[in-house]
C-alpha positions as CSV (number, residue, x, y, z in Angstrom):
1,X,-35.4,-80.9,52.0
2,X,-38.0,-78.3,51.8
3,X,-38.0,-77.8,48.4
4,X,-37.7,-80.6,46.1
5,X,-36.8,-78.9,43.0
6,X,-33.8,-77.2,44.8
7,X,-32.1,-81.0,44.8
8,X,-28.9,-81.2,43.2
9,X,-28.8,-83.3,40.0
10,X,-27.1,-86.7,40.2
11,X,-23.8,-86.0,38.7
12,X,-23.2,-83.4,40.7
13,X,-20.0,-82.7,42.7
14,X,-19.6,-81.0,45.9
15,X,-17.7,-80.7,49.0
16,X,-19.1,-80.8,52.6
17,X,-18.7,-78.6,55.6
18,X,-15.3,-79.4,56.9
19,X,-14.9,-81.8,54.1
20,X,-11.4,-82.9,52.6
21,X,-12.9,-85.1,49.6
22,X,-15.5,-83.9,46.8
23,X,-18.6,-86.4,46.5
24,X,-20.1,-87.0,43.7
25,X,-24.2,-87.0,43.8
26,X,-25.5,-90.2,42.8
27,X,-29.2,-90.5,44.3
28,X,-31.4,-88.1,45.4
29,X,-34.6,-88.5,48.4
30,X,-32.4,-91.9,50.0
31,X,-33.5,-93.7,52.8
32,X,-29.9,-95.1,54.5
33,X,-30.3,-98.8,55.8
34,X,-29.1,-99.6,59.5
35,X,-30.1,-100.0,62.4
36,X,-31.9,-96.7,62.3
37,X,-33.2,-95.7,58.8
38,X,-32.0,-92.3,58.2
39,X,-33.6,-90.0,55.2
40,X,-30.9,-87.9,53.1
41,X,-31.4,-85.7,50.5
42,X,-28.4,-87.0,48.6
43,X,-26.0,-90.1,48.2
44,X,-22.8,-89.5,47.3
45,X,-19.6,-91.8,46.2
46,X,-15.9,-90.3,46.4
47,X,-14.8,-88.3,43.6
48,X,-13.0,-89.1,41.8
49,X,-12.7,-92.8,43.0
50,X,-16.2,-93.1,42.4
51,X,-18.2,-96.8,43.7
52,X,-15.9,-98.3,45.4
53,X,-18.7,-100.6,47.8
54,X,-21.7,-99.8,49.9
55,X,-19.0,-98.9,52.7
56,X,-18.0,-95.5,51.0
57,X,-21.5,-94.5,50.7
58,X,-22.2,-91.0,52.1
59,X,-25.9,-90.0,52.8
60,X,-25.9,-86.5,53.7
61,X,-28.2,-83.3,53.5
62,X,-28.3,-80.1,51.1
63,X,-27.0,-77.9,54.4
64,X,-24.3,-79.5,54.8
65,X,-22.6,-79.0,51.2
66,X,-20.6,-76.0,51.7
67,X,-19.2,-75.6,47.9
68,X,-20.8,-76.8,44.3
69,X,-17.9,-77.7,42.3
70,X,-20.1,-79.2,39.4
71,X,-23.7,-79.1,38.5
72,X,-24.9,-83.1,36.5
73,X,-26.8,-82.5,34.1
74,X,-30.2,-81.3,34.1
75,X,-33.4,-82.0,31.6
76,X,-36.8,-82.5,31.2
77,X,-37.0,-86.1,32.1
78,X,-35.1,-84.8,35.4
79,X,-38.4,-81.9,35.9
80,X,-40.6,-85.1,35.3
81,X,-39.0,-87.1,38.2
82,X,-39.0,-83.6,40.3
83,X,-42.6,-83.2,39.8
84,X,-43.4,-86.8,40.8
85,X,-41.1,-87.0,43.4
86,X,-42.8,-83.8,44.9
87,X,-46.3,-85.3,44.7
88,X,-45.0,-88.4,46.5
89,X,-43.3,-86.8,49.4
90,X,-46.3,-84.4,49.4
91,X,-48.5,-88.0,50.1
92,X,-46.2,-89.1,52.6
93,X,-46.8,-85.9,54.6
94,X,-50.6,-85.8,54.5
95,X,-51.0,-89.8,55.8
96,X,-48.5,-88.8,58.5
97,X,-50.8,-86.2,59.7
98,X,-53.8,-88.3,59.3
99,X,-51.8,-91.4,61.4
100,X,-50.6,-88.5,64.0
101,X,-54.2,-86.9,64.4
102,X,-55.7,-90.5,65.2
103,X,-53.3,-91.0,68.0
104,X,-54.2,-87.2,69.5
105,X,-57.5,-88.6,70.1
């Protein structure tokens, strides 16, 4: 994602590209565990089974919801967490370049 502050509040429900179930939002910025650690922008449990185990846990990206059927609520604490979640992926970025720029060398 881009743009941090365009995230989706948790709470949220949408429905993916060629989707048949809404998903409910329930983390933002996940890293997916596996064999390959894969970044998301969003989790997402069925809606409107909810939790139903890790197994029905969908990591996916802000492109691929095709409709918002609910926007979660939305507050200052949640600007807060924005902010700092923006300075920490903005961190991230600068000691990658710094690691990639050693290895140019």
């Amino acid at each position: 994602m881009e743009n941090i502050k365009e995230l989706l509040p948790t709470g949220s429900v949408v429905r993916l590209v060629d989707g048949e179930k809404y998903l409910m939002i329930v983390g933002v910025m996940q890293t997916m565990a596996g064999l390959r650690k894969k970044e998301c922008d969003y989790l997402g449990v069925l809606y409107p089974e909810g939790y139903l185990g890790d197994e029905f846990l969908y990591g996916f990206n802000h492109v691929d919801v095709e409709e918002i059927v609910f926007r979660g609520y939305e507050d200052q604490e949640r600007e807060e967490f924005l902010a700092k979640l923006s300075d920490l992926y903005e961190e991230r970025e600068q000691k990658k370049e710094k690691r990639k720029g050693r290895f140019l060398r």
